[in-house]
Backbone bond lengths (Angstrom), bond angles and torsions (degrees), N, CA, C in turn:
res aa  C-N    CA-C-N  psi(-1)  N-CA   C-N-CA  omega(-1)  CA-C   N-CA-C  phi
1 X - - - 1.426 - - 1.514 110.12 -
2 X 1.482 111.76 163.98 1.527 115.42 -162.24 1.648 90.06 -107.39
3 X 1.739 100.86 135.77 1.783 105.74 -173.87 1.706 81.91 -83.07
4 X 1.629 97.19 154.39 1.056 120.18 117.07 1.494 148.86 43.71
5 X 1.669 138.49 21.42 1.550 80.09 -160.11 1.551 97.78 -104.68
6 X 1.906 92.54 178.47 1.304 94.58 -173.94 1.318 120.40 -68.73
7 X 1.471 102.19 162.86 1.659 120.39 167.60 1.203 115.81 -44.74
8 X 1.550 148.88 -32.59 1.169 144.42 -173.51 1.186 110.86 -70.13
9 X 1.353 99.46 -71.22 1.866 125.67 167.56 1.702 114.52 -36.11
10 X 1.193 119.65 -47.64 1.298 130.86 166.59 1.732 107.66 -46.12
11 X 1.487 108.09 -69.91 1.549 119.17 165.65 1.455 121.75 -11.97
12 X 1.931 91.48 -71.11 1.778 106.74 178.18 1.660 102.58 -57.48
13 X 1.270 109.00 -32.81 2.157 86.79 -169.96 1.210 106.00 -71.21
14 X 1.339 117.67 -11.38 1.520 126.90 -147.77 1.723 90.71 -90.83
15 X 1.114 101.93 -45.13 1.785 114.57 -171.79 1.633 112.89 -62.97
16 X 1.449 89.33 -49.51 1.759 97.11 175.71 1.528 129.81 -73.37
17 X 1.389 98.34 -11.30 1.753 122.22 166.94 1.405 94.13 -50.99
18 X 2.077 109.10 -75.35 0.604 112.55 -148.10 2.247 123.26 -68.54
19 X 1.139 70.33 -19.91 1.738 91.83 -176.56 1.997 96.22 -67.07
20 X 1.036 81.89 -62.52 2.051 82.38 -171.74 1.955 106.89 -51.23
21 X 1.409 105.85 -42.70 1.317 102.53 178.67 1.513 120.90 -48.99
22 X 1.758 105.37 -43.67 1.567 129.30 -154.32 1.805 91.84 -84.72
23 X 1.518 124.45 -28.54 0.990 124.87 161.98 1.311 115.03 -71.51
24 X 1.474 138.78 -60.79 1.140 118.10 173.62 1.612 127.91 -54.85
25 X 0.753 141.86 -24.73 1.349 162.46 175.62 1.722 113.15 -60.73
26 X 1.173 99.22 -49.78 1.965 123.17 157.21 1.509 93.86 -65.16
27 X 0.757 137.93 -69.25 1.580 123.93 -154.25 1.651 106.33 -60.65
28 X 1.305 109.38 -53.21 1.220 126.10 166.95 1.730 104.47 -41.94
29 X 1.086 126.63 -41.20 1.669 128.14 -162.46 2.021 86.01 -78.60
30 X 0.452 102.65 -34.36 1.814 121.41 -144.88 1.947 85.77 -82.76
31 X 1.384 119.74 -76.78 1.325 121.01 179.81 1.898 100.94 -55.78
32 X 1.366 131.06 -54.59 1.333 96.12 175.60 1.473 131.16 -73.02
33 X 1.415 134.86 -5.94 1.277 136.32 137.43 1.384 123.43 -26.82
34 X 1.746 116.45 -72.18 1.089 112.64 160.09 1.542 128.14 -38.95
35 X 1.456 113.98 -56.41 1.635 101.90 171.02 1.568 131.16 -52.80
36 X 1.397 92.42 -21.77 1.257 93.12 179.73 1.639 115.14 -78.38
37 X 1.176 109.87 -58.26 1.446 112.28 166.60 1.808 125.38 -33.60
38 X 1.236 106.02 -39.83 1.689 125.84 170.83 1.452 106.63 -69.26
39 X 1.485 113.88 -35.28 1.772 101.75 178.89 1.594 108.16 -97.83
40 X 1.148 125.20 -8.64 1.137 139.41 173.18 1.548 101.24 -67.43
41 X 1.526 138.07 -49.15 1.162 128.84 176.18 1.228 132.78 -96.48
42 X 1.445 98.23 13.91 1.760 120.59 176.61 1.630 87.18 -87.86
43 X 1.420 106.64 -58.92 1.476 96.36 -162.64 1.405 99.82 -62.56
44 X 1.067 143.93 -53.99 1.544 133.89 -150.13 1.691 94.04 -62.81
45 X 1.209 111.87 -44.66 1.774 116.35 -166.00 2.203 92.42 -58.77
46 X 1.265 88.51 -44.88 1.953 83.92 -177.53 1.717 93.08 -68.10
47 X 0.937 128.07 -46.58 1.400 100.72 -156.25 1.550 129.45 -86.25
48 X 1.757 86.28 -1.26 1.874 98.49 169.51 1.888 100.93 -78.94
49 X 1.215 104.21 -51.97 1.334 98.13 175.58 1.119 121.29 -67.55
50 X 1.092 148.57 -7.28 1.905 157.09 146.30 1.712 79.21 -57.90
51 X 1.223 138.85 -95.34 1.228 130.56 -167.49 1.813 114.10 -22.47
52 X 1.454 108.05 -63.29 1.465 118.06 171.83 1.787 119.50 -20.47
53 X 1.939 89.22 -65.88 1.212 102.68 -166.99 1.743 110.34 -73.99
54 X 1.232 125.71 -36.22 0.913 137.16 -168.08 2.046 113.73 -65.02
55 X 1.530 102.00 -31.05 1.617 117.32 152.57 1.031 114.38 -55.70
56 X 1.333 108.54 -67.88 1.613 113.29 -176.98 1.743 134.39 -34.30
57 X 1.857 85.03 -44.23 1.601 121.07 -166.42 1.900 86.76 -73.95
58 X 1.545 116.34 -55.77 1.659 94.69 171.34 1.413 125.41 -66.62
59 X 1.027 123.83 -34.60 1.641 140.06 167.58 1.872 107.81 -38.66
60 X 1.107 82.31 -48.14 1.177 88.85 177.84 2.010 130.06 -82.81
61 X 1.159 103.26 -22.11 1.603 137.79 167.95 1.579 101.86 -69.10
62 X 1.098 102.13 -49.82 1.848 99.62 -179.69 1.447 140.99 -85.88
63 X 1.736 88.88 -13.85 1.694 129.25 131.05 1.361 89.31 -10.30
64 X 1.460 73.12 -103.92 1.868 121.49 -132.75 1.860 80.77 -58.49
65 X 1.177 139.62 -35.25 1.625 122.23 -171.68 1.414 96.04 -74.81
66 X 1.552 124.03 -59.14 1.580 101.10 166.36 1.594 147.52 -1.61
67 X 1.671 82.95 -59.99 1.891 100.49 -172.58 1.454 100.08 -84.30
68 X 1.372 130.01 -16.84 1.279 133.68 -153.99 1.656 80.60 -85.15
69 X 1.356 110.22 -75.65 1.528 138.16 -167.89 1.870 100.22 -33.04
70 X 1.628 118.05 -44.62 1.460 139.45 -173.57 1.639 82.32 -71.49
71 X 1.278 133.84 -73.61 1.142 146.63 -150.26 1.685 99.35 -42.65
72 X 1.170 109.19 -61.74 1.639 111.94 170.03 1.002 113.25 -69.94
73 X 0.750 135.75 -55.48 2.276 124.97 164.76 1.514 114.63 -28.34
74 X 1.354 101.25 -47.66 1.880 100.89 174.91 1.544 110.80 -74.40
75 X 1.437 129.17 9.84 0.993 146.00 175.72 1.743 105.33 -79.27
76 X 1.439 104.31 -66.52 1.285 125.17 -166.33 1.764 109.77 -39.22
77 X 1.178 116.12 168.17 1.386 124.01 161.87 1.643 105.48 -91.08
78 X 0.920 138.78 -24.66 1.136 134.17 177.60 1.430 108.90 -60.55
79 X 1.421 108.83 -62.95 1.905 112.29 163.78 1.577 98.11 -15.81
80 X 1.213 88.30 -96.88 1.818 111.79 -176.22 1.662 113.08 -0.80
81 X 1.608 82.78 -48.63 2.009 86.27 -163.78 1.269 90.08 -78.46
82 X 1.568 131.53 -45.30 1.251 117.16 -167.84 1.803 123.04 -63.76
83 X 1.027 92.97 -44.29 1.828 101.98 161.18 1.560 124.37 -43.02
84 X 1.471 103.21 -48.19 1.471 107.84 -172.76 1.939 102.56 -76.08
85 X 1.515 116.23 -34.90 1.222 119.66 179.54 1.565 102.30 -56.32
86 X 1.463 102.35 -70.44 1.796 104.12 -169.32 1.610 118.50 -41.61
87 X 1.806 90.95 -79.03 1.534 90.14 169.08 1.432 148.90 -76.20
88 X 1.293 115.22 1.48 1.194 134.11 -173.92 1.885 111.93 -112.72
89 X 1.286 103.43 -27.67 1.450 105.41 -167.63 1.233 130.00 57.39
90 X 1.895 107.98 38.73 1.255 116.14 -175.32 1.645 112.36 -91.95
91 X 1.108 127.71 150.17 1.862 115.01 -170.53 2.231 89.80 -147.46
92 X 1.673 69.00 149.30 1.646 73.26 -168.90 1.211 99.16 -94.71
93 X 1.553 112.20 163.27 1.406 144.67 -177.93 1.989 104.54 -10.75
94 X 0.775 91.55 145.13 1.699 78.50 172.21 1.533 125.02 71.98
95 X 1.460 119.25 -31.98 1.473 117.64 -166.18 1.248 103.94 -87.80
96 X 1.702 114.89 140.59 1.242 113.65 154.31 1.254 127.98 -117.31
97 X 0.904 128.18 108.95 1.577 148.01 163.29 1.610 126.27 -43.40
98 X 0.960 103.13 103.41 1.793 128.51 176.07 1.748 125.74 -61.55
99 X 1.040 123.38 90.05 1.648 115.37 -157.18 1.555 94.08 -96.78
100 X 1.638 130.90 140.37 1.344 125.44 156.81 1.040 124.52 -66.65
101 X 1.578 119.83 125.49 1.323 125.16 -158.59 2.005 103.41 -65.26
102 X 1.134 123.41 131.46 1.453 107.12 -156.43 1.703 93.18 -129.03
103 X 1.473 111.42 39.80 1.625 129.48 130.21 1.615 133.42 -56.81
104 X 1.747 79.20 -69.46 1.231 100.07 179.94 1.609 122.01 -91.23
105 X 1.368 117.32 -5.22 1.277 119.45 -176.42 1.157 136.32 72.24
106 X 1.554 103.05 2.25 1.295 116.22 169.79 1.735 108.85 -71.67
């Protein structure tokens, strides 16, 4: 048969149960803190760059309506005339065109 033990002795296992538990239990508190803190600055780091991209993504939207908006303008006849005026130095019927005399620099 199994003695006995005393009440005191019983006490102390009882105490050190409780101590090792209350320590593990802390450690445990302590490592998910840390995780938390680590996903806490994952997310903020993703969600500035979700911010980043999400500028960009309109930046980029107001682009592309730009070139769209240009795209039909180079359509127009008006384009046309203006192109042929600038780079071409073409002038319609009737116009006369004024050159700075580039002697004098006027």
């Amino acid at each position: 048969m199994a003695a006995k033990v005393p009440a005191f002795k019983q006490e102390r296992h009882n105490r050190f149960s409780y101590v090792m538990i209350s320590l593990v239990i802390l450690m445990l508190v302590v490592a998910i803190r840390v995780s938390e803190v680590s996903l806490q600055r994952k997310y903020d780091e993703y969600a500035a760059k979700e911010n980043e991209l999400t500028a960009a993504i309109e930046k980029e939207n107001k682009r592309t309506e730009e070139l769209h908006e240009f795209a039909r303008y180079t359509k127009t006849k008006k384009y046309a005339e203006e192109v042929a005026q600038e780079k071409l130095g073409l002038v319609h019927d009737g116009e006369i065109v004024f050159k700075p005399d580039t002697e004098t620099g006027e």
